[in-house]
N, C-alpha and C positions, 0 to 999 in steps of 0.2 A: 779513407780512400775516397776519390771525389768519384761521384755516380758514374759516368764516364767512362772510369777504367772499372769499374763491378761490370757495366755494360758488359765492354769489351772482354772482359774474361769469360764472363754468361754462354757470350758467342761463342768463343773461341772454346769449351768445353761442350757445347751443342754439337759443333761441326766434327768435333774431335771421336762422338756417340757415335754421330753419322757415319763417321767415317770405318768407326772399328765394326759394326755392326753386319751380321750377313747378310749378303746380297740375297734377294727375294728374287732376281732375275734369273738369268740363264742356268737350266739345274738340268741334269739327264743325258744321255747320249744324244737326243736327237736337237738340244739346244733352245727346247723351248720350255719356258717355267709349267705351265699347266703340262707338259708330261712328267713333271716331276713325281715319282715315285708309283706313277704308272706303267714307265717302260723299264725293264730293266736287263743290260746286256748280258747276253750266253755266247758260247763258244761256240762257233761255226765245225762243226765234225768233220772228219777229213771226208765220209763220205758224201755227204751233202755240198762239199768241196768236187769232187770227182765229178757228181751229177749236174752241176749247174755252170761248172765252169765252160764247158765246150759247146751247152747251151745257150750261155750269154755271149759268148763271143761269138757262135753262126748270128743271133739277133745286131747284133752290135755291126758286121759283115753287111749284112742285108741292109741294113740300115744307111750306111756310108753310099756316097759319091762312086769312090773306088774301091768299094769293098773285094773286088777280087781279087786284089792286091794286098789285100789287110795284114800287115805283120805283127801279132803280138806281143807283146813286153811280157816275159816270162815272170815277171813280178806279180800277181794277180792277187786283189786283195779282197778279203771278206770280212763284213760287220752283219754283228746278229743281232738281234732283241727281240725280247717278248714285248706286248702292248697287253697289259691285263684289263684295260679300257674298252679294249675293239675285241678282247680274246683272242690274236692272232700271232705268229710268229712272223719274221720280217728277215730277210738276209739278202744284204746286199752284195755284190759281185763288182769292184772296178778297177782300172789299171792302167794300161798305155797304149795306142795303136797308132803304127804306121802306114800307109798310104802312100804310091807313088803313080804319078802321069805318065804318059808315055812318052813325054819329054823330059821326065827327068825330076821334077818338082815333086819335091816331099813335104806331107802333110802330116803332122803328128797333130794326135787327136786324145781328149783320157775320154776315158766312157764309166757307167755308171748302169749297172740292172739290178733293178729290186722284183725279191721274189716273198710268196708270201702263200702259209698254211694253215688254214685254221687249228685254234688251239694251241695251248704250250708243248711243241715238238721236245720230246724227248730223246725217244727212240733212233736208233742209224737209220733206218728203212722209212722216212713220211711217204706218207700220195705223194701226189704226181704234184709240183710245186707251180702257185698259178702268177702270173707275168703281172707283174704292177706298173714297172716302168722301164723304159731304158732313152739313158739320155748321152748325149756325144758331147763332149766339151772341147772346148780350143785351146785349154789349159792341159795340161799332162798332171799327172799325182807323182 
């Protein structure tokens, strides 16, 4: 076989490594490699469902243009996880909300509140859960 094509097969068995090989990148719920095997997702409780929901959404209200208008999407979604890193639990809260003028102009909006308590939450009853963020998007979920 003339060197040429040894090359070429060299290569194309290289690329071939590369390509079966696992990805060292995006690993974990929150998408980023360095949490990998730090965070790891838990089930949102329904009572920690109960308490945070009508919470997030008066902040989410407040937060709006037209919040006195604000019509919820009874879809309401929650993601949990531990951070064995930070030691904390993390639950986020987000979904759909409508907004209308008083001319008539509808504004759909998804929003997004993270809540957060120190320690792995186990228990139905945590403390009081403390506000990390809440943010309004122009996109809907």
């Amino acid at each position: 076989m003339p060197m040429i094509r040894i090359a070429q097969i060299l290569i194309l068995i290289a690329l071939t490594g590369c390509a079966m090989s696992p990805s060292s990148g995006i690993s974990g719920p929150t998408g980023r490699a360095s949490d990998a095997g730090k965070v790891t997702v838990i089930s949102v409780r329904d009572v920690w469902k109960q308490d945070l929901k009508g919470t997030s959404q008066d902040l989410v209200a407040k937060k709006l243009e037209l919040g006195k208008t604000a019509k919820f999407d009874g879809n309401v979604r929650y993601d949990g996880y531990y951070d064995s890193a930070r030691d904390v639990t993390r639950v986020g809260v987000y979904g759909n909300v409508t907004t209308t003028t008083d001319y008539g102009t509808v504004r759909n909006n998804g929003y997004y509140v993270i809540w957060e308590e120190n320690g792995r939450i186990t228990g139905d009853f945590p403390p009081p859960w403390q506000l990390v963020d809440v943010e309004i998007t122009d996109v809907q979920y």
